[in-house]
C-alpha positions, 0 to 999 in steps of 0.5 A: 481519489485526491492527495488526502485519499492517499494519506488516508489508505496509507494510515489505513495500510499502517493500521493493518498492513496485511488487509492493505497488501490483500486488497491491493493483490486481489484488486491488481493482479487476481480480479476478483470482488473487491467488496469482500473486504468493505466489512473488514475496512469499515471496522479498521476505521478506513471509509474510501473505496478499496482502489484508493487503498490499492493504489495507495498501498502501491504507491508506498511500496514502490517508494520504500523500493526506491528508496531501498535501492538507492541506499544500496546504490549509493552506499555500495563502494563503501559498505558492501564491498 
């Protein structure tokens, strides 16, 4: 899982964002078998394993959280009040 993995899981996530937030669910919070969805990657074109997209896809979520929350933060006095 180097740095061209992330880029890959994350144009696999903008391929078929729904698939990427399952895997990453169904890898992080409920165990469950992760190769139910290899059939569904193969034919999205994303060829490493479902870990690399889960930590892929979380690691996008957690900087468009971040980045969301200092828009808030920083703009609060000036467009929200």
């Amino acid at each position: 899982m180097g740095i061209t993995g992330i880029f890959e899981s994350w144009r696999c996530f903008g391929k078929n964002p729904m698939l990427a937030t399952r895997v990453l669910l169904d890898t992080a919070v409920l165990p469950s078998n992760p190769v139910r969805y290899v059939l569904e990657l193969e034919k999205e074109g994303y060829l490493e394993d479902t870990r690399t997209l889960a930590a892929g896809t979380a690691m996008l979520y957690s900087i468009a959280f971040t980045v969301a929350y200092s828009f808030i933060y920083m703009t609060y006095g000036l467009l929200w009040i």
